[in-house]
RODO-2510 file (C-alpha; in nm, 4 decimals, decimal comma):
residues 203
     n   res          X          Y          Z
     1     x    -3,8508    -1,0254     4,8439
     2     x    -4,2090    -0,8537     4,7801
     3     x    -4,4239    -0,8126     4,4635
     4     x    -4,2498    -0,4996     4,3030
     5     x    -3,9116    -0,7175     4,3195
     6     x    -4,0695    -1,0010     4,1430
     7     x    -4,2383    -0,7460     3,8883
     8     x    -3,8623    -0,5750     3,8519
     9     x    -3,7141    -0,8896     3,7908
    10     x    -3,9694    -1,0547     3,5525
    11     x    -3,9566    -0,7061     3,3200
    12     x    -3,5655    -0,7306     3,3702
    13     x    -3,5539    -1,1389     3,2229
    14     x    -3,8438    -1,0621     2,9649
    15     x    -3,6334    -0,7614     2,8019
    16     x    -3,2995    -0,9657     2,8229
    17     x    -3,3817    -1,3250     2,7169
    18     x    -3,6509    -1,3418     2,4413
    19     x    -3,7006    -1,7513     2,5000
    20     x    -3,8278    -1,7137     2,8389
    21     x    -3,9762    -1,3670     2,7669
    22     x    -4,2184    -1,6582     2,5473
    23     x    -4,3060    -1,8650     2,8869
    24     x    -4,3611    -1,5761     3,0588
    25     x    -4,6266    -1,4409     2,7940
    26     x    -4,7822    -1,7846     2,8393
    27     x    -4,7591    -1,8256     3,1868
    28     x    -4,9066    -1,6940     3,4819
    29     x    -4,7162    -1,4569     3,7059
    30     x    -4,4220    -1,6041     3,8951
    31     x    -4,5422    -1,6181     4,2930
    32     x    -4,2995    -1,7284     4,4719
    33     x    -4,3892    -1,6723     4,8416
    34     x    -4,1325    -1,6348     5,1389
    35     x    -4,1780    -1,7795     5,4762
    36     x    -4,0118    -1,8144     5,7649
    37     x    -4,1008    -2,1873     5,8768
    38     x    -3,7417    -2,3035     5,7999
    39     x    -3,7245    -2,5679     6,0040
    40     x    -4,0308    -2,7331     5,8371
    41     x    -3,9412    -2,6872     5,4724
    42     x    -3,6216    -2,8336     5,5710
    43     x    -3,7971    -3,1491     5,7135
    44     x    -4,0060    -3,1617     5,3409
    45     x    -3,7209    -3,0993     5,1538
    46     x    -3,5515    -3,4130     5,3133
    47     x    -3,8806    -3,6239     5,2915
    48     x    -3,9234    -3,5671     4,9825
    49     x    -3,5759    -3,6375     4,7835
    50     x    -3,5595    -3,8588     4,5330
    51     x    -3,9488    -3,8988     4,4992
    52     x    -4,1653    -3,7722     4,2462
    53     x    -4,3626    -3,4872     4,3627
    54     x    -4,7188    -3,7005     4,3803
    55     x    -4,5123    -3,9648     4,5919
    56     x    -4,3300    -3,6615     4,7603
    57     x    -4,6833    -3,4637     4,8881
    58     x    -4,8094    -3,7991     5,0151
    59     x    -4,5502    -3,8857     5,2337
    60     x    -4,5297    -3,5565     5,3846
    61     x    -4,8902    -3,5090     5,4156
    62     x    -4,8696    -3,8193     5,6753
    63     x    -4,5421    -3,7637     5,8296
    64     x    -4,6705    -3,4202     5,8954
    65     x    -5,0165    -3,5511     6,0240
    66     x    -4,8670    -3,8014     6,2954
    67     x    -4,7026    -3,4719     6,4668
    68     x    -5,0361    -3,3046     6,4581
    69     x    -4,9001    -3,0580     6,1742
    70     x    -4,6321    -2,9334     6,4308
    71     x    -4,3150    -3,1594     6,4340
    72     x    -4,0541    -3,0330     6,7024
    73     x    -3,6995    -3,1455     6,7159
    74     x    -3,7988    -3,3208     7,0203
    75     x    -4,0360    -3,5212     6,9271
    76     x    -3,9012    -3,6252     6,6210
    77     x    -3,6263    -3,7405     6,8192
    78     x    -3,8117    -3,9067     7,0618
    79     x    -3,9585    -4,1498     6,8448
    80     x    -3,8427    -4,4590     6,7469
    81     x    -3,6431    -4,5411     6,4081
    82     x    -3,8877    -4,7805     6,3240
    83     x    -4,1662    -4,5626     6,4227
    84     x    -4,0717    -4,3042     6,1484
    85     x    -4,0029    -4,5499     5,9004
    86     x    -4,3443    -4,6819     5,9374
    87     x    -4,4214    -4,3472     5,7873
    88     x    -4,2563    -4,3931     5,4601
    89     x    -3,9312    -4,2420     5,5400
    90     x    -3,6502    -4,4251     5,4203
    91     x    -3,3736    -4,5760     5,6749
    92     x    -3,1266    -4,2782     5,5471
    93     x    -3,4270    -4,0352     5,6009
    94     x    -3,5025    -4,1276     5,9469
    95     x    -3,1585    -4,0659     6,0246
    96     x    -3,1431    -3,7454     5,8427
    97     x    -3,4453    -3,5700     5,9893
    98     x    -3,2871    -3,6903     6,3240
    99     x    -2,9802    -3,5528     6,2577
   100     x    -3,1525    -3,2200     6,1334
   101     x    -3,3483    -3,1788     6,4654
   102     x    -3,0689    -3,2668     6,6470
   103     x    -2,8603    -3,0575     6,5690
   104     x    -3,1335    -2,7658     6,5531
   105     x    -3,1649    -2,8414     6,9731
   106     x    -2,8117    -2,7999     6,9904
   107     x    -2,7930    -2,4871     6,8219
   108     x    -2,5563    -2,6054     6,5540
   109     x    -2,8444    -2,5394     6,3244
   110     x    -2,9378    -2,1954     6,4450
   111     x    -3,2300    -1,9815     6,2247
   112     x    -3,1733    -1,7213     6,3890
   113     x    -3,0937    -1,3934     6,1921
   114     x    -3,0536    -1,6163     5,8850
   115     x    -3,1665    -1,3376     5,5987
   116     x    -2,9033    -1,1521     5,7350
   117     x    -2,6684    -1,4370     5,6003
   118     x    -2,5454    -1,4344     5,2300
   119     x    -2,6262    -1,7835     4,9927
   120     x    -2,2713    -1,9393     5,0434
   121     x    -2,3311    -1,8442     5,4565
   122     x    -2,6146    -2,0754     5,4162
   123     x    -2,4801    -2,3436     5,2132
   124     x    -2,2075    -2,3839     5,4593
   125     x    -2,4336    -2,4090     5,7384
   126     x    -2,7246    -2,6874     5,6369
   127     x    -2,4702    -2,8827     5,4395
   128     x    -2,3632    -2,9792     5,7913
   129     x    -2,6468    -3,1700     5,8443
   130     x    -2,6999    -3,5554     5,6770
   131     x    -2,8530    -3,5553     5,3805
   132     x    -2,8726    -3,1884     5,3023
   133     x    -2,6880    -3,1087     4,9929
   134     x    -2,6250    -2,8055     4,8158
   135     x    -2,9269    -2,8480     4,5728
   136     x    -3,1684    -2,9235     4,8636
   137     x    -3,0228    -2,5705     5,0302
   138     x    -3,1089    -2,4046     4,7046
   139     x    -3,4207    -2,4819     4,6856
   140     x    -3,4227    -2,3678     5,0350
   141     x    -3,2889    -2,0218     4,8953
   142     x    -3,5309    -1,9661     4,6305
   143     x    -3,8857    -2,1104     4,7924
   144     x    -3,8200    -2,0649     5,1523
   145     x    -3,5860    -1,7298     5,2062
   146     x    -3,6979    -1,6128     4,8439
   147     x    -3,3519    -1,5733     4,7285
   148     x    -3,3947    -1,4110     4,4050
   149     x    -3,0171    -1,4415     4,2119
   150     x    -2,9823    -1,8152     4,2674
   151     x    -2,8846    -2,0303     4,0176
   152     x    -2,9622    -2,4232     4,0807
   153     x    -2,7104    -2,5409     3,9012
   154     x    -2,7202    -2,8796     3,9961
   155     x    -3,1073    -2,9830     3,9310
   156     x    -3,2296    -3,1826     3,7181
   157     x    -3,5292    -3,0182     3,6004
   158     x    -3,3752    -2,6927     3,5488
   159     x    -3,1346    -2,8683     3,3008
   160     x    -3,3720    -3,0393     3,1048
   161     x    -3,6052    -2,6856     3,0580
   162     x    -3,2646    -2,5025     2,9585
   163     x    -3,1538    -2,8335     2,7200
   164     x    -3,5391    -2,7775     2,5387
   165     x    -3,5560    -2,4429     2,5652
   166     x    -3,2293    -2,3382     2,3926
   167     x    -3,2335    -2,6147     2,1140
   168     x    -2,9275    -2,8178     2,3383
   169     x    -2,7835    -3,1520     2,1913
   170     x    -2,7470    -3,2276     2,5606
   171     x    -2,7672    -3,1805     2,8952
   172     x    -2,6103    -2,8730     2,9951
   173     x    -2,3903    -2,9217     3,2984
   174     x    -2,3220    -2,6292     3,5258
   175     x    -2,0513    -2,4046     3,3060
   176     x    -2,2566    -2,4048     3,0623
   177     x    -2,5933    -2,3172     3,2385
   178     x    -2,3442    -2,0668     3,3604
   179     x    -2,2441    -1,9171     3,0712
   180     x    -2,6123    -1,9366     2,9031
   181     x    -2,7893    -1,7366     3,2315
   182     x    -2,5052    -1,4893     3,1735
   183     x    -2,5268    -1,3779     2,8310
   184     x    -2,9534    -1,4158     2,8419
   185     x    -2,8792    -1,1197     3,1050
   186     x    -3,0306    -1,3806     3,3971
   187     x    -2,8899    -1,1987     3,6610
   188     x    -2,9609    -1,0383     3,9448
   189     x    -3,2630    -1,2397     3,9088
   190     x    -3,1933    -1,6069     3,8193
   191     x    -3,4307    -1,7220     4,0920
   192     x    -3,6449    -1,6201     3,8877
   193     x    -3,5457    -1,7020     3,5299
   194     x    -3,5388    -2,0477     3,6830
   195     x    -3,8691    -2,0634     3,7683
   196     x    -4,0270    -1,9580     3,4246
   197     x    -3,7693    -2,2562     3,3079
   198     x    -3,8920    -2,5055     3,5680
   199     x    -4,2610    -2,3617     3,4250
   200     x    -4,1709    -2,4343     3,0735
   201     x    -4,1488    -2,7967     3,1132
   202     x    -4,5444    -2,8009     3,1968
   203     x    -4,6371    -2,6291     2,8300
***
């Protein structure tokens, strides 16, 4: 992903789907910014489920801080359960983060080459570790790898936006999100679409 992608793709949703072509006029330019510190965003992304994003931010901030701003696999798993729980984490966290790093040592979790990969290449692999799910990997897609046709089906906020948005009597579930990103002409770029939606819910 670079800036004249992102500038393709916001003209291509603001000519196709006039609803968000209304956030985007009121919104400031979508910046989402790729990185290649996977194993780190994988850590926050397990930190922080569940939480609110205040809650979320404050946890990481000293989980993050104990490791000097550098957690490695191996000293995550060097410490004791209790140890990390003293940092917030939750018992099921501890033991996810372990299980991440874990299996990151062992190469089961390899990062290696992994834009080459295609979305359901990636699912498949992190959904192998505890506590990553498919919506945690998308997020993974879209803010990490800056994925720019995926479609988080699955999250929360992203339904509520599209429910507001498009006048819904309820929650869409994921046909119809399905059916809604195809004929507002969403794709190739519902990475992005999603994040005007995500944006919407802040006007």
């Amino acid at each position: 992903m670079n800036s004249n992608q992102i500038t393709k793709g916001i003209k291509h949703i603001y000519n196709n789907d006039t609803k968000i072509a209304r956030i985007i006029d009121l919104t400031d330019k979508c910046d989402l910014k790729p990185h290649n510190k996977y194993y780190y965003s994988l850590l926050k992304a397990i930190v922080g489920q569940q939480l609110s994003v205040k809650a979320a931010s404050s946890i990481n901030k000293k989980f993050f801080l104990f490791f000097d701003g550098k957690p490695s696999p191996q000293n995550i798993l060097a410490k004791k359960d209790q140890t990390l729980r003293d940092l917030g984490l939750s018992w099921a966290k501890v033991k996810y983060v372990k299980d991440l790093s874990k299996k990151v040592i062992e190469k089961e979790i390899s990062f290696r080459n992994i834009n080459n990969k295609t979305d359901q290449n990636i699912i498949d692999l992190l959904t192998k570790v505890k506590g990553i799910g498919v919506w945690t990997v998308h997020m993974f897609l879209i803010f990490t790898l800056g994925r720019l046709n995926v479609l988080p089906v699955s999250d929360l906020g992203l339904r509520n936006a599209i429910k507001k948005l498009y006048n819904l009597r309820k929650l869409p579930d994921e046909k119809k999100i399905r059916i809604i990103a195809k004929k507002n002409g969403w794709y190739p770029y519902c990475s992005i679409a999603s994040w005007y939606l995500w944006e919407s819910l802040e006007i």
